[in-house]
C-alpha positions in Angstrom: 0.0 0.0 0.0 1.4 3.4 -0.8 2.1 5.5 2.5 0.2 8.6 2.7 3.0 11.1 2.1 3.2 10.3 -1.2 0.2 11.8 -2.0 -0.3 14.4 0.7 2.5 17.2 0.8 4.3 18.8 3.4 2.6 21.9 4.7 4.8 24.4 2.7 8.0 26.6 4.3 6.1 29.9 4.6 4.0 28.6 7.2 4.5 29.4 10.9 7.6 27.2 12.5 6.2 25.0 15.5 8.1 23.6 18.6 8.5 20.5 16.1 8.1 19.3 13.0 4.3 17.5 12.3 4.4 15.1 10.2 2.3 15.2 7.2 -1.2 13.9 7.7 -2.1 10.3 7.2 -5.5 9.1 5.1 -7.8 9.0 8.1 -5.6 11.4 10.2 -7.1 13.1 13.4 -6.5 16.4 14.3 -5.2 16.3 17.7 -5.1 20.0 18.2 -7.4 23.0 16.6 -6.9 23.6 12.8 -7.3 26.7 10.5 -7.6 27.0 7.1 -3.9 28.6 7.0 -2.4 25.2 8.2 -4.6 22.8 6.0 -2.4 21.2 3.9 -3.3 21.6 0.2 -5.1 18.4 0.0 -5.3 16.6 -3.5 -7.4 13.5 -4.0 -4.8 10.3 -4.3 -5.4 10.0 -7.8 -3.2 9.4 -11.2 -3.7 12.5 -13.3 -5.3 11.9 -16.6 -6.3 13.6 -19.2 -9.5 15.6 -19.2 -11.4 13.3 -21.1 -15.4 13.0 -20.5 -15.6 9.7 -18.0 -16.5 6.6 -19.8 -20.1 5.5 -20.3 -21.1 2.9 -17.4 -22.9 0.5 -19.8 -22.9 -2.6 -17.3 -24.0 -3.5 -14.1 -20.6 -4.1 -13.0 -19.0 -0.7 -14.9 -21.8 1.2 -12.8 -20.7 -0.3 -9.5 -17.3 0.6 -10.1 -18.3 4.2 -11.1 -19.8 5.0 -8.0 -17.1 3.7 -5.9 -14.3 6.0 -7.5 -17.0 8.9 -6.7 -17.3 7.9 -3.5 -13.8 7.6 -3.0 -12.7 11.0 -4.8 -15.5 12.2 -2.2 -13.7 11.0 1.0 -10.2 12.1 -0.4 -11.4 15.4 -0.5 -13.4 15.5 2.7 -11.3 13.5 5.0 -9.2 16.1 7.1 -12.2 18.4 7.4 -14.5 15.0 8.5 -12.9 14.7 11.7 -15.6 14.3 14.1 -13.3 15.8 16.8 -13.4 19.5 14.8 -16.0 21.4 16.2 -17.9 24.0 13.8 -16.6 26.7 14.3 -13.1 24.9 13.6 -14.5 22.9 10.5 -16.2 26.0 8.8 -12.9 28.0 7.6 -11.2 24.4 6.1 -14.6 24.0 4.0 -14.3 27.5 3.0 -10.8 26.9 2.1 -12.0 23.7 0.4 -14.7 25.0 -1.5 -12.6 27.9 -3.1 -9.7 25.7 -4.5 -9.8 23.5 -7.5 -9.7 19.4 -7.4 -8.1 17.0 -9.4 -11.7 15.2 -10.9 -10.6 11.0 -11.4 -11.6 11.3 -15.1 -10.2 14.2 -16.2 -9.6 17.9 -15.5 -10.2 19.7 -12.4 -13.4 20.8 -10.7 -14.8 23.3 -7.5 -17.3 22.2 -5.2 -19.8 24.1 -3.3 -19.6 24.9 0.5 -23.0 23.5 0.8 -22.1 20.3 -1.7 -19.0 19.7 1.1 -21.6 20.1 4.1 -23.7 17.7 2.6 -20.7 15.0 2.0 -19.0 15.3 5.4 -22.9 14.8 6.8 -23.3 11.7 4.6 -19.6 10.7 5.5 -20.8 11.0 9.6 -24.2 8.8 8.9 -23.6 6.5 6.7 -19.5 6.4 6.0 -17.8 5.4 2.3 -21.4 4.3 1.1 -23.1 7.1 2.0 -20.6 9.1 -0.5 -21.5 7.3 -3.2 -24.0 8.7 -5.8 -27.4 7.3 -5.8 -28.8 4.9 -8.7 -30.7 5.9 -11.0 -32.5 4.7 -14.2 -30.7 3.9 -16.5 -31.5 6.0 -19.1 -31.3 4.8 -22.8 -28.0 5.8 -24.2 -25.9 4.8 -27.5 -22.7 5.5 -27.9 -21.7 8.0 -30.9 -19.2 5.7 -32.4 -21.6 3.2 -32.5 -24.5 5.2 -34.4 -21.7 6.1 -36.6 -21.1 2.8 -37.5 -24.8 2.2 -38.1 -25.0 5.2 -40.3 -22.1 3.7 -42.5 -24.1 0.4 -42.5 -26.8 2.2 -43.6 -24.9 4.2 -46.4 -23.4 1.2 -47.8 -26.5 -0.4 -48.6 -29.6 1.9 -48.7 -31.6 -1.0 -48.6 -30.8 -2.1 -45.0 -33.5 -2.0 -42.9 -33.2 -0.9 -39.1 -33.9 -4.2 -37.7 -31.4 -5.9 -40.3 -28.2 -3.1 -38.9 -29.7 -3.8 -35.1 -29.2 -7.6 -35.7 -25.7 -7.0 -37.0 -24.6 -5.6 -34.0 -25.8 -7.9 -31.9 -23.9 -10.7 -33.6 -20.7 -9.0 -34.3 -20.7 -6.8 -30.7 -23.7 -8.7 -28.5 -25.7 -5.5 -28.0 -27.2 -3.2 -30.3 -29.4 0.0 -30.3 -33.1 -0.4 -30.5 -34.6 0.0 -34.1 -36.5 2.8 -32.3 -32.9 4.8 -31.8 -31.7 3.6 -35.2 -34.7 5.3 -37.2 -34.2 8.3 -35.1 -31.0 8.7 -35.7 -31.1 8.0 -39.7 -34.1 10.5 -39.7 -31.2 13.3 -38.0 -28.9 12.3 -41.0 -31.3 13.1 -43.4 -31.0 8.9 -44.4 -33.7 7.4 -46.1 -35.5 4.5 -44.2 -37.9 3.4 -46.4 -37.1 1.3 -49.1 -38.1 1.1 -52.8 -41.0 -0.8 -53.4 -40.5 -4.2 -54.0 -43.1 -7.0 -54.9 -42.7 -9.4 -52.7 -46.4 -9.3 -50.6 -46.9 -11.3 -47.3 -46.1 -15.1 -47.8 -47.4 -17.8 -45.8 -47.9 -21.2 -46.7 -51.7 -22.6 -46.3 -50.5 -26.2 -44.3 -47.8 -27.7 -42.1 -44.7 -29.0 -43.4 -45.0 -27.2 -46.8 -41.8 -25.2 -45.9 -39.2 -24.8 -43.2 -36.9 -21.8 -43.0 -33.9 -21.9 -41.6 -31.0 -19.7 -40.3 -28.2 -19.1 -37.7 -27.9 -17.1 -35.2 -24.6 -16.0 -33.0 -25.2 -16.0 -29.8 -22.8 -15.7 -26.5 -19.2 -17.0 -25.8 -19.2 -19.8 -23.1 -15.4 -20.7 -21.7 -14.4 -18.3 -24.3 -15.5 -19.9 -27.5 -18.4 -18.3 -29.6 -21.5 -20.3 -29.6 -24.4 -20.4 -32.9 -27.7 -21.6 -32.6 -28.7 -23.6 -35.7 -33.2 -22.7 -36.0 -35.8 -24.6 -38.6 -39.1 -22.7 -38.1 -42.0 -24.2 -39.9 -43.6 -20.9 -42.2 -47.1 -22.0 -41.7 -47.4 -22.9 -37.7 -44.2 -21.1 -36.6 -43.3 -24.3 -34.3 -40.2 -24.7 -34.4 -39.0 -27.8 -35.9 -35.5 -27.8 -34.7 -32.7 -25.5 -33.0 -29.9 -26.4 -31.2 -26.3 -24.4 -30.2 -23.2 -25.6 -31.2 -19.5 -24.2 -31.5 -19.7 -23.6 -34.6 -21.4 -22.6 -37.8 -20.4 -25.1 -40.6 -21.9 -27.9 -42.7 -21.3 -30.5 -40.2 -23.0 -29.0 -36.9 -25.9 -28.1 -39.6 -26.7 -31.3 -40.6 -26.5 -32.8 -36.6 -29.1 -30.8 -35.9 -31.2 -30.8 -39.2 -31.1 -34.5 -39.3 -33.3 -35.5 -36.2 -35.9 -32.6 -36.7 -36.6 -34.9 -40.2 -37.1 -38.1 -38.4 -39.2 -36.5 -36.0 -41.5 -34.1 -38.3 -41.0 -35.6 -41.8 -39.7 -34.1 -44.7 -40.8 -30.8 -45.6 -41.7 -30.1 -49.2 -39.3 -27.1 -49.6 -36.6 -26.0 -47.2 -35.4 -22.0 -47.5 -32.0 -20.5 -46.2 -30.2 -18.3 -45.5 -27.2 -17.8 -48.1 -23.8 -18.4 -45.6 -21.5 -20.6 -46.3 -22.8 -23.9 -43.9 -26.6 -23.6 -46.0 -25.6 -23.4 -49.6 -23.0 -26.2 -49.0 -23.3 -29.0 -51.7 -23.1 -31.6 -49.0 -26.9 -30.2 -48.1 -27.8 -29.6 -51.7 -27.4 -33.3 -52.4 -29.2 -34.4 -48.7 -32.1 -32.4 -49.9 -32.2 -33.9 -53.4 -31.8 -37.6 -52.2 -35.0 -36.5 -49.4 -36.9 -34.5 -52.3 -36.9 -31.5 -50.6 -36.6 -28.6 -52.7 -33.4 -26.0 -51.7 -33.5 -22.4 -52.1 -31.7 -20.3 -51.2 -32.6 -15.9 -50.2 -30.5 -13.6 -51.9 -27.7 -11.4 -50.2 -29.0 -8.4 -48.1 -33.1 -9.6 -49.1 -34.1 -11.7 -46.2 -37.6 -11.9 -48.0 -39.3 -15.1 -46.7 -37.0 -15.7 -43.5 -39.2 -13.2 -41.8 -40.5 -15.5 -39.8 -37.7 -17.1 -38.4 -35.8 -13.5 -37.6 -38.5 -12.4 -35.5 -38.1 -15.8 -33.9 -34.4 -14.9 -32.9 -35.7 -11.5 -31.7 -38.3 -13.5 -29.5 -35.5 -15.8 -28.3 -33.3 -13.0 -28.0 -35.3 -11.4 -25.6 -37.3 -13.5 -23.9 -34.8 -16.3 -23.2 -30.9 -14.8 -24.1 -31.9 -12.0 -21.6 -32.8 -14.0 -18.9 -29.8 -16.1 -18.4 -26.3 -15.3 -17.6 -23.6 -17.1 -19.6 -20.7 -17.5 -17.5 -17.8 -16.9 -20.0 -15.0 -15.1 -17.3 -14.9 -16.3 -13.5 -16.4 -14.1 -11.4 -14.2 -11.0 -9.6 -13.7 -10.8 -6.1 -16.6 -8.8 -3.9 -18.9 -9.0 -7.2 -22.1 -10.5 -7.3 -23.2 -12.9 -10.0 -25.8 -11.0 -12.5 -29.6 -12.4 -12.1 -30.6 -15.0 -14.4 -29.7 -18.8 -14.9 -26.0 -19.5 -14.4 -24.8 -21.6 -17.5 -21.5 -22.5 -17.8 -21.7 -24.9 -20.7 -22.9 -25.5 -24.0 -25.2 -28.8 -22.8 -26.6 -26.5 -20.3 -27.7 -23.6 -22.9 -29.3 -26.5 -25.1 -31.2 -28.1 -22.4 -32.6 -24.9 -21.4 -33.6 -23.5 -24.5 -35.2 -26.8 -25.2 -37.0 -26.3 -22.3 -38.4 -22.9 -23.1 -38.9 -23.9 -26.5 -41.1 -26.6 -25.7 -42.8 -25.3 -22.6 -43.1 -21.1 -23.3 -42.6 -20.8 -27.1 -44.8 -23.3 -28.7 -47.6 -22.6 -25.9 -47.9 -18.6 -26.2 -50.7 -17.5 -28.7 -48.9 -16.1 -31.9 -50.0 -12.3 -32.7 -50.5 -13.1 -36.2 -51.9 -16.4 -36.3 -53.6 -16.6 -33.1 -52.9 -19.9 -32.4 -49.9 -21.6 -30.4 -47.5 -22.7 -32.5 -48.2 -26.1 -31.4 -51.8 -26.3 -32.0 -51.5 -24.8 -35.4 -48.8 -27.1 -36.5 -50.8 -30.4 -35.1 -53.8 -28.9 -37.0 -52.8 -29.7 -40.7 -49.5 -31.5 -40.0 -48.7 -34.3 -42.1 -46.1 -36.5 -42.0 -44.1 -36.9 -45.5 -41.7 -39.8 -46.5 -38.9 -38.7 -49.1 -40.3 -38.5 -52.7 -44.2 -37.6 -51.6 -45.4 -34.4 -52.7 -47.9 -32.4 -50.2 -51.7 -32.9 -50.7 -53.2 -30.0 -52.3 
């Protein structure tokens, strides 16, 4: 631990002589004898100097916790000679003064002046409640985006006009695990004078009129777990929205596409047509012949036109946020004197599939769909039939 002195100087030579030398004050130094503002020593709070940047953003739970503590630390640095409790008023009311008129070295930058009355109100809080008491309350957290980040969103949106805000939202959350709301992201392409409409494209709303007619498929990133990146492989029926299958792996390739896809068939049957997503593991040939030998019919959306795999993105969005933001993936051990975040603990990719099974099965396929108005489950069982390789669907 660093002594005292080598952050709190000497008082300087011009001062009166004494019998004696003092010592310079310690961190929680009491004054034995009665002080004036002449012989307070030019306190500075024990901190690095930086540069006077704006502090960082507290984005996280944990980033917020730490915020407040270096407050509430700068806060006793500056208070804690004039905190004594053995300094009466009248002794304690020229050191504030002489406090309050004198600049302080702020822990993120530059230099700041506090009031008398904003001292009072510390060294009271200091009296009642000690270091917590200094720190600054909680409060909602109110919506905030970084501007490098809406500058990278207005680039995404620049390169291709096309791009809706939901499509740039979903891009951030696999390449950074957080995005803005589309809310923030219209706003702020409104600001930029950015178009967010899109020409007119004939496409119309799709929807197949009976189960197993088509299954669409895609990936989606999700969290790291032991630091490796995990990807949830999802086959969402078009007409029920029951979700034929989904499963995590460690990665997204051919391989973990099939392990997943191949079950789902045995289960439910064989689809009449099967639409992806254009990356690399669903236009493999491997699955091109698969489907052929099964008599599925392959296709494949076009880059940047998710047209069709509607569905199944706002199935990510509903996973996303119903089941992603409930849990806590444990990816780092957890810091001393922290507290572990609210949610399930997983710590393992068998854990995150049982789970989402779980809520697949028992929350997804039970809640009422806003556009059908039917359970996934109950619509799928309704006009579900169960193909063998080669048989074309009734109609």
């Amino acid at each position: 631990m660093t002594s005292a002195s080598a952050h709190l100087p000497h008082e300087s030579s011009a001062a009166p002589p004494g019998p004696t030398a003092a010592p310079a004050p310690a961190l929680t130094a009491v004054v034995d004898t009665p002080a004036t503002a002449e012989s307070l020593p030019q306190l500075r709070p024990a901190v690095s100097p930086v540069r006077a940047n704006p502090a960082p953003r507290a984005t996280t739970p944990l980033m917020r916790k730490e915020h407040r503590d270096n407050i509430a630390l700068f806060r006793y640095q500056v208070i804690r000679a004039v905190a004594d409790p053995s300094l009466s008023t009248r002794q304690r009311g020229p050191m504030v003064r002489e406090l309050a008129g004198r600049d302080h070295l702020w822990p993120f930058g530059g230099t700041r002046r506090f009031s008398r009355e904003t001292l009072d109100r510390w060294i009271k809080a200091w009296h009642l409640g000690g270091f917590d008491a200094l720190k600054p309350e909680e409060r909602a957290c109110t919506p905030y985006t970084d501007s490098t980040v809406l500058t990278l969103a207005e680039s995404l949106k620049r390169g291709k006009p096309n791009r809706t805000a939901a499509q740039v939202k979903r891009i951030f959350t696999e390449t950074l695990g957080q995005a803005p709301s589309e809310t923030t992201l219209l706003r702020h392409f409104r600001a930029k004078n950015i178009s967010t409409g899109t020409p007119p494209v004939a496409t119309g709303r799709f929807e197949t009129n009976a189960s197993n007619e088509i299954w669409v498929g895609d990936a989606l990133h999700g969290s790291r777990i032991g630091g490796r990146k995990t990807y949830l492989f999802a086959f969402l029926d078009d007409h029920s929205r029951m979700v034929t299958t989904a499963r995590w792996a460690w990665a997204e390739d051919t391989i973990r596409l099939s392990a997943v896809l191949r079950p789902a068939l045995q289960t439910h049957g064989i689809p009449a047509h099967c639409y992806l997503d254009n990356g690399a593991a669903m236009s493999d040939k491997s699955l091109a012949r698969t489907c052929a030998k099964l008599g599925i019919r392959l296709a494949h959306s076009a880059p940047y036109r998710p047209q069709g795999r509607d569905k199944v993105e706002r199935f990510f969005n509903t996973a996303t946020s119903q089941f992603l933001g409930k849990i806590t993936v444990t990816d780092t051990p957890m810091l001393p004197g922290t507290s572990p975040e609210a949610g399930s603990q997983i710590s393992s990719l068998e854990e995150l599939n049982t789970l989402f099974t779980a809520w697949v099965n028992m929350v997804y396929h039970h809640t009422v769909h806003s556009t059908t108005g039917q359970t996934p489950l109950a619509r799928w069982e309704a006009s579900w039939e169960h193909r063998i390789p080669g048989q074309t669907p009734a109609g």
